[in-house]
N, C-alpha and C positions, 0 to 999 in steps of 0.2 A: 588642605586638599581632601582629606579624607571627610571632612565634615562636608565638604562643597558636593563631592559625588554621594556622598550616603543618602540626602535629599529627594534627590531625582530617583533615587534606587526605592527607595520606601516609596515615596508617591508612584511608581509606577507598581508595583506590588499592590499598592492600594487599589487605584485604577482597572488597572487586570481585576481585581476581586472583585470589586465593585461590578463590573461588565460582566464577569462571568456569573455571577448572581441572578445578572438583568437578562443574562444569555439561558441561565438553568430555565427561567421563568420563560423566556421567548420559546425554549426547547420542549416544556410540557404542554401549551398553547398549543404548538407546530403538530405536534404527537396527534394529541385531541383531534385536532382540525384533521388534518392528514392522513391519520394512520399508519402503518410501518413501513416497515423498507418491502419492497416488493422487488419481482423481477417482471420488466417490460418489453417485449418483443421489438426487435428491432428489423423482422423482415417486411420486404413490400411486398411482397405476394402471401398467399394462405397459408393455413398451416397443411403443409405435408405429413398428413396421420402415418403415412405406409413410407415414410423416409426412416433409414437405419443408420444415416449419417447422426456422429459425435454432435450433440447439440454443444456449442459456447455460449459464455457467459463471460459479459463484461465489467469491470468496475473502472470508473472514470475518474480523471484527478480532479484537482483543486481548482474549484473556480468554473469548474465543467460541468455535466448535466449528464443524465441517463441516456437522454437522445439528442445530443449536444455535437462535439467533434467527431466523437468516435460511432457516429451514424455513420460515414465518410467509410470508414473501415468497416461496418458491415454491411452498407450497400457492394462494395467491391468484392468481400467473401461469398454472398450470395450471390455474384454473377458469376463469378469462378467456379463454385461448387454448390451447383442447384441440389435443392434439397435440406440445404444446413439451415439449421434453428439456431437463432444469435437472439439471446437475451441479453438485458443490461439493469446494474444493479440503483435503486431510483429509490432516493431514501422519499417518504411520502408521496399524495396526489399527486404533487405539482412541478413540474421544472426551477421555480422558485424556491420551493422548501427543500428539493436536490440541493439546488447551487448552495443556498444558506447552509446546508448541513455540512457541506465540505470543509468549512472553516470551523462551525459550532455546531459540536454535537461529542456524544460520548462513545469512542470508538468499538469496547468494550462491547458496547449496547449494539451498534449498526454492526458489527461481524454476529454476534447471536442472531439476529434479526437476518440476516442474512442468509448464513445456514440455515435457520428455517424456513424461509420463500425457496432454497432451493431443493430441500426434502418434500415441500410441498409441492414442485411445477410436476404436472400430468406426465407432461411429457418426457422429464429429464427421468422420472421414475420409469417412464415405460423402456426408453432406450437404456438404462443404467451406468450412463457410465459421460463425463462430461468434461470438455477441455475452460481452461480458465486464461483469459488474456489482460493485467492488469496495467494500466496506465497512469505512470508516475507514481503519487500515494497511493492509488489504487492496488497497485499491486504487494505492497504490504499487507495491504487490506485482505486482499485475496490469496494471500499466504497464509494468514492467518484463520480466515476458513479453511483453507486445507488440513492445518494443525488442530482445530479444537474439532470441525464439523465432525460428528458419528456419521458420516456417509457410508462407508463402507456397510457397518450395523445395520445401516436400513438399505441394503445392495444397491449402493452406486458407487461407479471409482472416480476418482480424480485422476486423468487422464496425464496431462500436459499445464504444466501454468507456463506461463510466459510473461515475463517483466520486463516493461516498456518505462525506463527510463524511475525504475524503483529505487528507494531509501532505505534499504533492508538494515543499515546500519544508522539511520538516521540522518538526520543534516544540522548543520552548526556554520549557519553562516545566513547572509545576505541575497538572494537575486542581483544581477545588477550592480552591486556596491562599489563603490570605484575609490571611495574615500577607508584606506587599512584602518586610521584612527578611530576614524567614527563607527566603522563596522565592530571595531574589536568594544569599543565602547555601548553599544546596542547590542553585541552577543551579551556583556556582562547583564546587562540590566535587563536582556529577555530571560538570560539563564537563572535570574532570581526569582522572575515573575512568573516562567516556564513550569518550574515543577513548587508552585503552590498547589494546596488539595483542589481549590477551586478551580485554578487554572486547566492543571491535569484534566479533569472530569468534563469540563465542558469547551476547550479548545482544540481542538484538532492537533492544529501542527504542534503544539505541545505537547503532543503525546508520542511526537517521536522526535521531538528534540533532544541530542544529545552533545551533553557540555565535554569534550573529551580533557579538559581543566580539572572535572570534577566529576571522575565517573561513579565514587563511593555515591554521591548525591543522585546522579542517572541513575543507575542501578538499584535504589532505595526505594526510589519516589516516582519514577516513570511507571506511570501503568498499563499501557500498553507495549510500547515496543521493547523494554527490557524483561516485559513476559515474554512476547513470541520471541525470541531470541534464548530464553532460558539463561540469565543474565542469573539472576536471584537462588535459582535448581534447576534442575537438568528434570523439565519433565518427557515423562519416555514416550507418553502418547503423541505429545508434538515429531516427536523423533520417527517416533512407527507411523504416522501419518506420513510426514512428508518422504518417508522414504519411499513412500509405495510408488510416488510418482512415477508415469514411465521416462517422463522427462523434464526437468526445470532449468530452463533460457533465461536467462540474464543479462541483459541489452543495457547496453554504456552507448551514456555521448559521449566523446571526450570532449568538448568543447561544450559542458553543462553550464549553466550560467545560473541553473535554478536547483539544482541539486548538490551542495556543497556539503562537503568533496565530491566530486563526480564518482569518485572508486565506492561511492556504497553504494551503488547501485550494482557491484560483482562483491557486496559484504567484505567488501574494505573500508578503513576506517584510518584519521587521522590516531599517530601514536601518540597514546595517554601522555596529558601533561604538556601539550605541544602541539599545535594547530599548522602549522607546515606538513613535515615529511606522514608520508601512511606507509602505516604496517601493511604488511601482505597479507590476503588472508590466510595465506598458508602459515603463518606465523602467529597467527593471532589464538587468542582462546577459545573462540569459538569453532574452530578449526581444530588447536590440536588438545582439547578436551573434549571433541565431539559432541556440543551441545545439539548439536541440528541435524546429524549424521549425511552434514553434508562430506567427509571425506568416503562414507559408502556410495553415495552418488557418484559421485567423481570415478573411482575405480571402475565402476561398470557403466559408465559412459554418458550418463545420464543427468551429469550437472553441465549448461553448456555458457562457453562466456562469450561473449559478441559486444563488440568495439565498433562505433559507427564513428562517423567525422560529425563535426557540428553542434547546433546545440541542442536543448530539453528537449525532445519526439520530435523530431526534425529529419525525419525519414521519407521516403519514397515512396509510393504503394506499388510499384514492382517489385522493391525490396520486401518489403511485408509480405505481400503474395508467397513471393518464389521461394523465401527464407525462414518464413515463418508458417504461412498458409500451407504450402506445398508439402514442408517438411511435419508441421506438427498440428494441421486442425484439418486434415484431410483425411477423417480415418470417422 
């Protein structure tokens, strides 16, 4: 038996590497042609020079586009609250080379690229100060510009993030899977192929795949999310950034189908060594070793959890207005 599945487990290792090679090479092409990550305006009307309204900024999931779903949600802020500048974050020229990058690309790379389109936009330097709304992986994403970007350094604050349906502790499972045996057998053989060098470097969602089987191996060789996370050291700049936050929302479906475990989207996480029951965060280490100084948030009121019904961004936009818009991009 052991000889029958080691096969499949190298040939797909192979595979991954191979593709990720063929994807490094798609990805300097993409670059060339394209250019970087940019931010693109997502209002229908002009720009409002003499507006003193919080400009946002979006970042979009998996499969999505800069002016993709989440147009939907800034056409509706902008009739709510005439005045607001909604940008979105659009890795190169084209809606295409967007969607491609969500799968492949080096995350490392699109959060730098990132924080610089937004030390660069006119605008968000004139008002100084900017809310952030991230959608599914997006909003890892854009956690992660909160933690490295020098905003503050060059006078602008990070007002408000908001996490729509976020992997903050990663995911370890299937969409859809209906079949236990064959998911638990495709976690093994992604988690092999997951944290190769190649893999890492130019797959997305392996770079926040986490094996909670094998966290010495996550914790090693993940290079993204067991950095922001401070998995490896406790860096203090991540910690003084995100605590300046005035406030960071944390939106759970319960009913995720695409976010497995659903609880990492409030930084919970299946218990090491065992893919059923989740730790709390309140128990967990990143909690109470204070790598994120999320328990300072918390005390002053400013870490917040929100529990929806349903599945992955599966919300309402009355909800979002009233709950979200009302409470934290109205300023």
């Amino acid at each position: 038996m052991v000889l029958i599945l080691r096969v499949p487990c190298l040939a797909l290792i192979l595979a991954l590497c191979i593709a990720s090679v063929s994807v490094r090479c798609q990805e300097r092409e993409l670059y060339a042609r394209e250019g970087l990550v940019r931010l693109v305006r997502l209002n229908e009307a002009p720009l409002d020079v003499n507006s003193n309204r919080t400009p946002v900024v979006f970042w979009h999931g998996m499969g999505d586009t800069a002016k993709g779903s989440v147009s939907i949600d800034a056409l509706a802020l902008e009739k709510r609250y005439p005045g607001i500048q909604i940008y979105s974050i659009q890795i190169g020229k084209t809606s295409v080379a967007d969607e491609v990058a969500s799968y492949f690309s080096n995350l490392n790379q699109q959060v730098q690229e990132a924080c610089e389109a937004i030390l660069a936009n006119d605008y968000i330097k004139k008002i100084g100060h900017l809310n952030g709304v991230g959608f599914s992986q997006g909003a890892q994403f854009l956690r992660a510009v909160v933690q490295r970007c020098p905003l503050k350094r060059n006078g602008i604050l990070f007002k408000n993030l908001i996490s729509l349906g976020g992997q903050h502790q990663g995911v370890y499972g299937l969409p859809d899977c209906n079949s236990p045996t064959l998911c638990d057998y495709i976690r093994r053989l992604l988690t092999l192929g997951a944290y190769e060098k190649e893999v890492q470097e130019h797959l997305v969602q392996a770079q926040y795949w986490h094996d909670p089987m094998n966290e010495k191996q996550y914790k090693e060789r993940n290079i993204f999310l067991a950095d922001i996370n401070n998995e490896r050291h406790v860096n203090q700049s991540y910690k003084l950034r995100l605590s300046r936050l005035d406030n960071f929302v944390l939106v759970k479906f319960e009913g995720d189908e695409m976010v497995v475990p659903p609880e990492s989207s409030h930084f919970e996480f299946f218990v090491p060594n065992q893919k059923k029951d989740i730790l709390p965060l309140e128990q967990s280490p990143i909690w109470l070793e204070d790598r994120l100084g999320l328990p300072s948030l918390k005390e002053t009121d400013r870490l917040k959890f929100i529990s929806l019904p349903g599945n992955h961004l599966q919300y309402k936009m009355p909800w979002f207005l009233s709950e979200i818009g009302d409470r934290y991009l109205d300023n």
